[in-house]
N, C-alpha and C positions, 0 to 999 in steps of 0.2 A: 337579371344581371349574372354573370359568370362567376362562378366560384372560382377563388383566388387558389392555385395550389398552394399547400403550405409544406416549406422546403426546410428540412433542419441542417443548418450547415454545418460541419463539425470540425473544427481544427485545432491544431498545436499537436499532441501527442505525447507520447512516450520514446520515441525516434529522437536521434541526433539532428534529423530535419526538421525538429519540431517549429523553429524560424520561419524556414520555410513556408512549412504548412499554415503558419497564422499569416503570411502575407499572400500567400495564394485564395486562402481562405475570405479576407477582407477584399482582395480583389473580384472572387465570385460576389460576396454580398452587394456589393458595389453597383455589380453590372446587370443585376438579378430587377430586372422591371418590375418597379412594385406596382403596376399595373394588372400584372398579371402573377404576380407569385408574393408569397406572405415568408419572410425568414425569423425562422426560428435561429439566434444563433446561440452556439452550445461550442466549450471548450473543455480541451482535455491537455491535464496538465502533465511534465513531465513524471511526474507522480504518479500516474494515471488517474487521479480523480478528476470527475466531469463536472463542469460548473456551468452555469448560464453564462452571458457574457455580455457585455453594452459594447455596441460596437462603434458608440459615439465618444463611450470614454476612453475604452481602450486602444495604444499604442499598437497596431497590428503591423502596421508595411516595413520594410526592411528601408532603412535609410540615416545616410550621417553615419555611415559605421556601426549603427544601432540595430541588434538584432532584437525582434518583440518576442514577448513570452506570457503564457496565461499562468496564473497562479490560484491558490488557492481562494485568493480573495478577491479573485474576481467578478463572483457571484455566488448564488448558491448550487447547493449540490444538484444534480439531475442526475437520473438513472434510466435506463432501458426498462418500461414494465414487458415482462417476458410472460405474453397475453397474447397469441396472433388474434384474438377475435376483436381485443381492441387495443391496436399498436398505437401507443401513444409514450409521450416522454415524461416520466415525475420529477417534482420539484419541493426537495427536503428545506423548510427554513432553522434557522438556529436555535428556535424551541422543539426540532424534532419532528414535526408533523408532515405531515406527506400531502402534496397536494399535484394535480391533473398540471403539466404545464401547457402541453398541449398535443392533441393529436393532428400527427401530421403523414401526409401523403406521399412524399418523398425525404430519404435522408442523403445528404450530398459530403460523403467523408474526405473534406480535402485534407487527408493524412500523406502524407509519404514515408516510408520506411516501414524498419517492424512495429508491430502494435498496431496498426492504419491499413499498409496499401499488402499488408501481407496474406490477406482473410481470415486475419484472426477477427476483426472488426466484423467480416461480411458473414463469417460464421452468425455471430453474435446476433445481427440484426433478422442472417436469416431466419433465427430460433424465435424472434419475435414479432416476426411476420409482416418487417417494414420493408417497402422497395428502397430502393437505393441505383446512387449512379456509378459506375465503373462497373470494372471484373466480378466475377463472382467468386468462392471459395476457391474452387483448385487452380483458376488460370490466376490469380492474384498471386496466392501463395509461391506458384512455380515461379511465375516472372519476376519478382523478389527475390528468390532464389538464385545465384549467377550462375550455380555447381549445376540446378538441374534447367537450366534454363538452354545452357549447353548442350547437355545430353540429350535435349528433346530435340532440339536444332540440325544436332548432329547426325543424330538417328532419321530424322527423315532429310537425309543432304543438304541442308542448309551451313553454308561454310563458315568456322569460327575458327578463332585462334588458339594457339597451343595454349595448356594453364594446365597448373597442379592444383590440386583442393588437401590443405591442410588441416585438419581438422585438429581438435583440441589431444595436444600433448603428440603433436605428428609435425616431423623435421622432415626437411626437403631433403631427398636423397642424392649422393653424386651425381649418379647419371642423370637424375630428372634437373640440376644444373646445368649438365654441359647441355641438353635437350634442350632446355628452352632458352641459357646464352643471356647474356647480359646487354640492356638491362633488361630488367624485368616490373611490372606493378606490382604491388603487392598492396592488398584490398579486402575489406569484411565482403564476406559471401550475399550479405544481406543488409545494406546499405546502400545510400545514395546521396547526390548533391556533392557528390566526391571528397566526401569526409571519410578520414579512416585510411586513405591512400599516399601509398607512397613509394618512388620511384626508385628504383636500387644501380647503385650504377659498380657496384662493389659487393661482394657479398661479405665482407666484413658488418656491412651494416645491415643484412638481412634480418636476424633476431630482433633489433628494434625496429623495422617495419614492421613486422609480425605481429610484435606486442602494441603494436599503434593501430593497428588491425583487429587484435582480439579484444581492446579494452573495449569498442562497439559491439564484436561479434566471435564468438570461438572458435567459429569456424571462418577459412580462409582462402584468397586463393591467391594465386600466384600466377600470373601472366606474363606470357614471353611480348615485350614491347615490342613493336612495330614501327618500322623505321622508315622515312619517308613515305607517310602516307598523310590521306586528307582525313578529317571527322567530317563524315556526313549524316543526319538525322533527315527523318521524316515521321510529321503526323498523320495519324489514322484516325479516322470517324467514321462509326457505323450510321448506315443508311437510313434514316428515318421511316421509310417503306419498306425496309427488310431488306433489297438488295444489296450488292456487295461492297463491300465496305469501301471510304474514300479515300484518298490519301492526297497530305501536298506536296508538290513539287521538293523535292530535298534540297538541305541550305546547309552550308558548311560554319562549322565552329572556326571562326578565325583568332580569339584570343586567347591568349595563352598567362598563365601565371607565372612566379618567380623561378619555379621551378623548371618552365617551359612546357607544363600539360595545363589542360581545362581545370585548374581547379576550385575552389568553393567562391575563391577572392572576386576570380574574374567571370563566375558564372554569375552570380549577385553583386559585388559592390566596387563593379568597375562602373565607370561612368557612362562608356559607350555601350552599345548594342554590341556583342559578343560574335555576332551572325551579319554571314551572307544570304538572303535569300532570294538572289536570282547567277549562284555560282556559273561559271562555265563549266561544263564538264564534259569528258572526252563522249562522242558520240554512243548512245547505247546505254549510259552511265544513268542518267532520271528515270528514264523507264523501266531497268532493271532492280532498282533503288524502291520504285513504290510497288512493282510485285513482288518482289521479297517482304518489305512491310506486311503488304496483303497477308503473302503465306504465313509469314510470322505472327500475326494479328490471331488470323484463323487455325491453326496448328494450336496455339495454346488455349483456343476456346475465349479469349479475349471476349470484353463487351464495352460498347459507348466510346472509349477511346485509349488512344495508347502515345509513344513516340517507342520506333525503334531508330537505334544508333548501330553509324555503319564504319567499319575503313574502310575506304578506296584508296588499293595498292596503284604500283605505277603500272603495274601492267593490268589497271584497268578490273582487276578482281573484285568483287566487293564479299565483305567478310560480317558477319553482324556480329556487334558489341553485347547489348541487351535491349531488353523494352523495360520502359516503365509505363503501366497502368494509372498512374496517377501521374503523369507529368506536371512540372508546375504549372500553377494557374494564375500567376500575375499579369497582369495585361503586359508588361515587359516580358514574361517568357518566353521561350522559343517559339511554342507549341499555338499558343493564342497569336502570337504577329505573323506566324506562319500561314497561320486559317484567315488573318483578316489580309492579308496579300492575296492570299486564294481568291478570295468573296466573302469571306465569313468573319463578321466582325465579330469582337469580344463577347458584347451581351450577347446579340444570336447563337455564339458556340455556348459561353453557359446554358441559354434558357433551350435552347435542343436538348443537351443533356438531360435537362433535367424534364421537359416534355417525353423521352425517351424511358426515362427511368419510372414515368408515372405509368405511364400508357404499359409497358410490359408486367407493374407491378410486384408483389414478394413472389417467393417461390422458388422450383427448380427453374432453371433455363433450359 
């Protein structure tokens, strides 16, 4: 009989996405064939302590307005034993004692933001010599990153948009106003799920974007908006056989919040599907869309999978947003109805991953 992998799935966080991450997270459990794989589930609170977690009692999926959250008393403590020779998870109960929860083969950190998809996480695991699914250290951290996620794009010609990076106790100067022209976003450097953003159509109200910006992150940036353009996104998935990486068809964001941008309301607790994924687009426009993905993918050293986000201006230019290395993973997110339009249904893109992330193992990449 086939040995079951045993997968540690790990969500909530320390992130403002920490929501998120617990409904992405109960959607991977979900879709995880217990035929073939054994889940460990493990949560981490915004507190950062890590607890085991019942995923029959717990409240995980986003819905009714309700966002879930792991707490402290969700289970018991679990810790990383920092062992590579025998990577395994402990399990503290409330007399103190320390006990094996269990050793496992793959860990699948559905974190998003800092603390998770930043490689502080992948750091950690890789000190304790467990494989895992996504990015590794430097390309996590960078593509978390907006400030240097730019600069790496930029530097090898990949096209983005103007932006200032404001770091803590650092004011937008004149000229970098009239330069980038209203409005503008103004956004944590290190965030996602579009929390922390906000739209300046006046610069009287600049200082409080910033501080709605820095309560997430101290560092900041500030984006010249883009006027008549489309949101286009495309997923990426590395090749199971090592060659080059996949990508799907790009699908455009069609709704919009109160505000009139993408944000958190109508990325999660709209009713409808958010997305088109079979847009028209001006000829030249898909194929350019998923070799840039590509490049982008591979330029940051990316692993297992990504979504980069694109504008397409009228005249046809396409400009990249960012990547995220953890894209959501609810069966409603982009990224998974994207792959199951392709060919690749929900379970399948989980359990690739996670056959991906066993087969390569810990280590460098």
């Amino acid at each position: 009989m086939t040995k079951k992998i045993r997968v540690a799935v790990v969500l909530g966080g320390r992130s403002v996405e920490h929501a998120v991450s617990c409904a992405s997270g109960d959607g991977v459990m979900n879709a995880l064939d217990a035929g073939e794989f054994e889940v460990v589930p493990v949560g981490i609170t915004q507190e950062g302590q890590w607890v085991s977690v019942d995923p029959d009692a717990a409240k995980l999926a986003i819905g009714d307005g309700q966002l879930p959250q792991i707490t402290a008393d969700s289970g018991l403590s679990v810790a990383v034993a920092q062992n590579p020779e025998a990577p395994r998870l402990l399990v503290t109960d409330t007399a103190g004692g320390t006990s094996v929860l269990a050793e496992v083969d793959v860990v699948f950190p559905v974190l998003h933001g800092a603390y998770g998809e930043d490689g502080t996480l992948q750091g950690l695991l890789d000190m304790a010599g467990l494989a895992y699914v996504g990015s590794g250290v430097l390309s996590s951290a960078v593509a978390m990153d907006k400030e240097f996620t730019k600069r790496l794009l930029a530097a090898d010609g990949i096209p983005v948009g103007d932006y200032v990076v404001l770091r803590a106790g650092r004011e937008l100067t004149a000229d970098e106003r009239d330069r980038l022209g209203l409005p503008v976003f103004v956004k944590p450097a290190r965030a996602g799920s579009s929390l922390g953003i906000t739209r300046v159509t006046d610069w009287a109200d600049l200082p409080d974007a910033v501080e709605a910006a820095r309560r997430i992150d101290p560092k900041v940036l500030v984006e010249a908006a883009l006027t008549d353009v489309r949101e286009l996104e495309c997923g990426v998935l590395a090749d199971e056989d090592g060659g080059p990486p996949q990508t799907t068809p790009p699908f455009e964001v069609l709704e919009a919040g109160a505000e009139g941008w993408f944000d958190f309301d109508a990325k999660y607790l709209a009713g409808e599907s958010p997305y088109d994924f079979a847009p028209e687009l001006p000829p030249g426009v898909a194929e350019r869309a998923r070799e840039l993905a590509v490049r982008v993918f591979t330029l940051l050293d990316c692993s297992d999978l990504a979504r980069v986000d694109f504008f397409l201006r009228e005249d046809g230019e396409l400009l990249v947003n960012e990547i995220n290395t953890m894209p959501g993973l609810t069966p409603k997110s982009a990224v998974p109805q994207a792959w199951a339009e392709a060919g690749v249904d929900y379970p399948a893109l989980v359990g690739r991953l996670v056959r991906m992330a066993a087969r390569r193992g810990p280590g460098l990449r």
